[in-house]
Every structure is written in C-alpha cells, then in structure tokens.
C-alpha positions as CSV (number, residue, x, y, z in Angstrom):
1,X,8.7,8.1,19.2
2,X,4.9,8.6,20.8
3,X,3.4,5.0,20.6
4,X,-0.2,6.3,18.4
5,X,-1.3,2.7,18.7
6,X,-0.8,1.6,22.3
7,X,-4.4,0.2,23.8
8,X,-6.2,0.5,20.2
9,X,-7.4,-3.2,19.8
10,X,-6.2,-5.3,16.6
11,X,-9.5,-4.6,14.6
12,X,-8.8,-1.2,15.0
13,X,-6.0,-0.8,13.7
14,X,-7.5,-2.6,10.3
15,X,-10.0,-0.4,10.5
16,X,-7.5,2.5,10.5
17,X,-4.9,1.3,7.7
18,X,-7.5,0.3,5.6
19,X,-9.5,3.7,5.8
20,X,-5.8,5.5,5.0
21,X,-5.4,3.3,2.4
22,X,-8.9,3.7,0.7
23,X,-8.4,8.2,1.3
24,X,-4.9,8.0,0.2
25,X,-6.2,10.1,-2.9
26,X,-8.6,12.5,-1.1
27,X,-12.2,10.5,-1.6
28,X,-13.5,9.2,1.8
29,X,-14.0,5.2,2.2
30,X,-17.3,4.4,1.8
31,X,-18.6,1.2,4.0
32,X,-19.7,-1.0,1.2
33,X,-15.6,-0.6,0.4
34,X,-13.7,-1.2,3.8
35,X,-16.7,-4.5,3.9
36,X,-14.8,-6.1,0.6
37,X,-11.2,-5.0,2.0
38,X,-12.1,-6.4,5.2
39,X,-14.8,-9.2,4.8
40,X,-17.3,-7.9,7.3
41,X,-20.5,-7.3,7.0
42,X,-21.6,-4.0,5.5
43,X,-24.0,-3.0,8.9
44,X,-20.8,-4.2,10.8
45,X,-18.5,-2.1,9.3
46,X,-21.4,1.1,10.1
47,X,-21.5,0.1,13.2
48,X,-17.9,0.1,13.9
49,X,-17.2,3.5,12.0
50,X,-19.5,5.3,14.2
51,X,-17.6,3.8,17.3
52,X,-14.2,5.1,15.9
53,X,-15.9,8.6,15.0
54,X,-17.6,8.7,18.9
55,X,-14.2,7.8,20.8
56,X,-11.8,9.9,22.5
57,X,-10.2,11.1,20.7
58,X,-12.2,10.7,17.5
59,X,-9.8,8.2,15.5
60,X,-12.1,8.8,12.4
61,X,-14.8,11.6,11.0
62,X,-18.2,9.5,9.7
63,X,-21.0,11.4,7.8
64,X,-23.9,8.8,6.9
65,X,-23.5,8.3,2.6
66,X,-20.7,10.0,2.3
67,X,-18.2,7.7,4.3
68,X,-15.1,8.0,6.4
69,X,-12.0,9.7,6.7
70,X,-9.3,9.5,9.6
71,X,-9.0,12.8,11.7
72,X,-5.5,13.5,12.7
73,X,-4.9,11.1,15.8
74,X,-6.7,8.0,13.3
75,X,-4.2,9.0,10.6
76,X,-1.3,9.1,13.0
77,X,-2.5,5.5,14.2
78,X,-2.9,4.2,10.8
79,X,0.8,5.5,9.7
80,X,2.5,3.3,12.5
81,X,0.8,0.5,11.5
82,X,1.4,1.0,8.0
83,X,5.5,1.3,9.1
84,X,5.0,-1.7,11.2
85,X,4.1,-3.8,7.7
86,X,5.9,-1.9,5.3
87,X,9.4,-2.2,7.6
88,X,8.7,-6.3,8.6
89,X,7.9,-7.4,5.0
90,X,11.6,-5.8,4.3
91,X,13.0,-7.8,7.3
92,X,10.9,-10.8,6.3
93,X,12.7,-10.8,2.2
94,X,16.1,-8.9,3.4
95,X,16.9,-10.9,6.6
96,X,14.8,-14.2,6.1
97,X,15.2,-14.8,2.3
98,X,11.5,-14.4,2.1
99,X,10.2,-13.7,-1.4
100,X,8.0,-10.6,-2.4
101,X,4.4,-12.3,-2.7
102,X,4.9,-14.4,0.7
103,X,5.0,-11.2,2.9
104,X,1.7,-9.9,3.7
105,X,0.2,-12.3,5.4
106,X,3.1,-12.8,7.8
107,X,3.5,-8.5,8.0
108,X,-0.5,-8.6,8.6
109,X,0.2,-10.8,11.6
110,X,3.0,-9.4,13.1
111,X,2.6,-5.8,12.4
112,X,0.3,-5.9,15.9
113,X,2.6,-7.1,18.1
114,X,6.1,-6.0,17.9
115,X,7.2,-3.6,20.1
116,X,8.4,0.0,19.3
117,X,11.7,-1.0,20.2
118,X,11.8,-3.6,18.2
119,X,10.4,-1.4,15.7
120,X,13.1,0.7,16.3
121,X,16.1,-1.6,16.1
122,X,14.5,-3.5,12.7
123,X,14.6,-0.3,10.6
124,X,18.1,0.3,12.2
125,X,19.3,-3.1,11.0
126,X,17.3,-2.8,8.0
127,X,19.6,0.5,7.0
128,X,16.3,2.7,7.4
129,X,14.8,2.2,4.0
130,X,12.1,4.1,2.5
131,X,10.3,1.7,0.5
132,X,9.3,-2.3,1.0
133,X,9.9,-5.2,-1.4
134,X,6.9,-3.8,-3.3
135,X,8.6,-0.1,-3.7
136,X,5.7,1.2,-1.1
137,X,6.9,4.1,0.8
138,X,7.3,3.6,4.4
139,X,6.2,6.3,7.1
140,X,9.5,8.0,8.7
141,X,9.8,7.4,12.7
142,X,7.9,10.9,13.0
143,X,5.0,9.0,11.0
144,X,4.6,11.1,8.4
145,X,4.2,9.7,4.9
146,X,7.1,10.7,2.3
147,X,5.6,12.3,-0.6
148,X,5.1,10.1,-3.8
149,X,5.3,11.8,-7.3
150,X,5.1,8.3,-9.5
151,X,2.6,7.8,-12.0
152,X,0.2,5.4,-13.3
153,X,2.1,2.6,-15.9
154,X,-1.7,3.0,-17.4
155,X,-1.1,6.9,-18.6
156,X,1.9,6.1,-20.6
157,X,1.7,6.3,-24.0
158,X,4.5,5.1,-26.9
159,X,7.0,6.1,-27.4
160,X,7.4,6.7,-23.7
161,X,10.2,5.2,-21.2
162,X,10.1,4.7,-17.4
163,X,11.4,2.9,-14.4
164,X,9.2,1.2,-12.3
165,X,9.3,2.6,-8.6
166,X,6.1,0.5,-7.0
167,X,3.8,-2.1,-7.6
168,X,0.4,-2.2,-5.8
169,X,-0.6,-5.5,-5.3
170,X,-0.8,-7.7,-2.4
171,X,-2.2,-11.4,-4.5
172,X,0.5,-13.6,-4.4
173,X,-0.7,-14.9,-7.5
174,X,-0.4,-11.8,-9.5
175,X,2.9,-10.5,-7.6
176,X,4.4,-13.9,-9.0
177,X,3.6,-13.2,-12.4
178,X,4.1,-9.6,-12.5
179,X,8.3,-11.2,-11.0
180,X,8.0,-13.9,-14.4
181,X,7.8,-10.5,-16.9
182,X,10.2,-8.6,-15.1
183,X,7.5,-6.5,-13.9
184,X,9.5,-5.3,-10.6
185,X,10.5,-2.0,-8.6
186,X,13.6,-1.1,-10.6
187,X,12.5,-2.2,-13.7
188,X,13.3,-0.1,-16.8
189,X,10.4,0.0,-19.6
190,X,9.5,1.6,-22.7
191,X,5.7,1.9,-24.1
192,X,5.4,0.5,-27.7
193,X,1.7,0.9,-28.7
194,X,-1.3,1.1,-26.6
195,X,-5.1,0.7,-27.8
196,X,-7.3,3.4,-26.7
197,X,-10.6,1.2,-26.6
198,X,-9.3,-1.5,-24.1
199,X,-6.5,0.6,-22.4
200,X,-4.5,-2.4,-23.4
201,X,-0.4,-1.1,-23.5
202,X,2.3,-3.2,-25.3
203,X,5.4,-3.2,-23.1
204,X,9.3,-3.7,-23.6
205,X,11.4,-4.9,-20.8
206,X,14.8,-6.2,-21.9
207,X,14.5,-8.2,-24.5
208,X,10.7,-9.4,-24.4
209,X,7.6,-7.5,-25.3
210,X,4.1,-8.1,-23.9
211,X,0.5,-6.6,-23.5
212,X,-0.7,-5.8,-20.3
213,X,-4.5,-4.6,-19.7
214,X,-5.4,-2.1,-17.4
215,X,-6.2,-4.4,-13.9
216,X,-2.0,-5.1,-14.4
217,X,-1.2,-1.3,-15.8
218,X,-3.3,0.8,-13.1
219,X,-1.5,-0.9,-10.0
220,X,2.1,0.0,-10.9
221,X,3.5,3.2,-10.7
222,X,7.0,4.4,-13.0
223,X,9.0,7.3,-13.6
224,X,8.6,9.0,-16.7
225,X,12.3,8.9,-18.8
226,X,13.6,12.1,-19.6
C-alpha cells in the first residue's frame, strides 16, 4: 500500500483527520470549528489552512468564509490516519484488554508512528475488522472508506426497533455511561415514546427503560428492525 502520509508532519495529519471528519456529510469545516476540535487559535488554524491549500500537492481546497475541504491526496492522507486509530484502538481493547473509553488518547498517540508494516500485520492479527470498539468503520488497505447506511438513534420514533451499529463519542465520561445503559454497538432497542418539543426519546434495552435527550440520541447510529 502507497504510504499517503510519509513526510507530512504530526500537526498535519490532525489537520487532515479532523477536516474529513468535520466534511464527512458534505458541508466544508469552517476554522472557528477545526479551532474547538483542535484547541488552536482561530488565526492559527487560517494560517495553517492556507499552507495545506498552497502545498504540493494541495492536501486541502480553502475559500476565505466558506471553509475547507480535503482535495483528493488530503483525503487519501486523512483516510490512513483514520485506519491507523480506528485499527490500534481494536488492538489496544482486543489484544491489551483495554476498555472502549480508554482508547483514544493512546490511538491519538500512536496512530503517528507505527509503521505500515506494522499497520499491516495489526489488522492481520486483528482478523481485518471493519469497525473499532466504537462500531466506526475503518478505511480498507486501499483507503477507501466503506459505505455507512445507519441512521440517527434521534429519528426513531415508537414503536420502532433497532440495533445499534456505532456510537460517536470519544469523552470517556460519556462512553462510560452510554456502557452502564447498555448503550453499545450490538445493542438491540426499541423506541417507546418520544416528545417532539425536547427531542427527548424513551428507550427499552433488555429489561430497563430510560430517556435519553438529543446530545446522547444524535451521536449513535442503529439499524432500523424490519
């Protein structure tokens, strides 16, 4: 596999993973958003996007108030870094006994450094999965990105059932109690009543049933029972 990320530097590469993961649904990412993701500096982050668009190859397309998108080497670059992460925080809970809101911070570190052969023996080992801990898809060894037809927990509505495929949540905090209400990939649900002036949805899973608002319900992502 062609190494897209060999001599881009570290802060790059964030650069690069967040901007695909701020586009993933067509809208660019504006600056004042990759400064929260990143915690830099809004004239930083300007400064840095116009370095990305002006290199060669452009690694990203920047057009002033209307943000950033990745041209086709940037999203190529942001896709291996994205299966670096996604393929060490399965190592890190498969092979280490490392639970599901420890990984990221250990992925972010690594994901930099390993080599593609390593890379390349891990999701060997690992049985070549296609989704992390967190049901994220991983990008194949070609680096493309499988296609994902799960939808919102949020757009359910009762008497609906579903299975959840991914959550999308990195806080450890919130991963750990999403894990106490059985709020996990593989998870089997049905919708019981949902308020249309709060988005608030009442849940059953098992044997308990629970309200979840729409910061929990808009991050995880079922699918819809026949």
């Amino acid at each position: 596999m062609k190494t897209m990320t060999k001599g881009i530097s570290q802060s790059t590469q964030d650069y690069l993973k967040n901007i695909y993961e701020l586009t993933e649904q067509g809208a660019s990412a504006s600056t004042n958003d990759l400064a929260t993701r990143l915690g830099i500096a809004p004239a930083s982050v300007t400064g840095m996007v116009q370095k990305l668009a002006s290199a060669t190859p452009p690694l990203v397309d920047y057009r002033k108030h209307q943000g950033a998108t990745l041209t086709k080497e940037g999203q190529r670059a942001a896709l291996e870094i994205i299966r670096h992460h996604r393929l060490l925080e399965t190592w890190l809970v498969q092979t280490l006994g490392f639970s599901w809101d420890e990984v990221h911070e250990e992925a972010c570190r690594l994901e930099h450094v390993i080599s593609e052969d390593f890379e390349t023996r891990m999701a060997a080992a690992l049985g070549h999965p296609t989704r992390d801990p967190h049901g994220e898809l991983i990008p194949g060894a070609d680096l493309q990105m499988p296609d994902d037809d799960s939808t919102p927990l949020s757009s359910l509505r009762p008497p609906q059932d579903a299975t959840i495929i991914r959550v999308n949540a990195i806080d450890p905090a919130l991963l750990r109690h999403l894990d106490e209400l059985g709020l996990i990939p593989g998870a089997d649900l049905s919708i019981s009543a949902h308020s249309p002036f709060d988005g608030n949805i009442s849940i059953k899973v098992d044997d308990r049933e629970f309200v979840v608002g729409p910061a929990i319900s808009n991050n995880i992502f079922v699918e819809i029972g026949g």
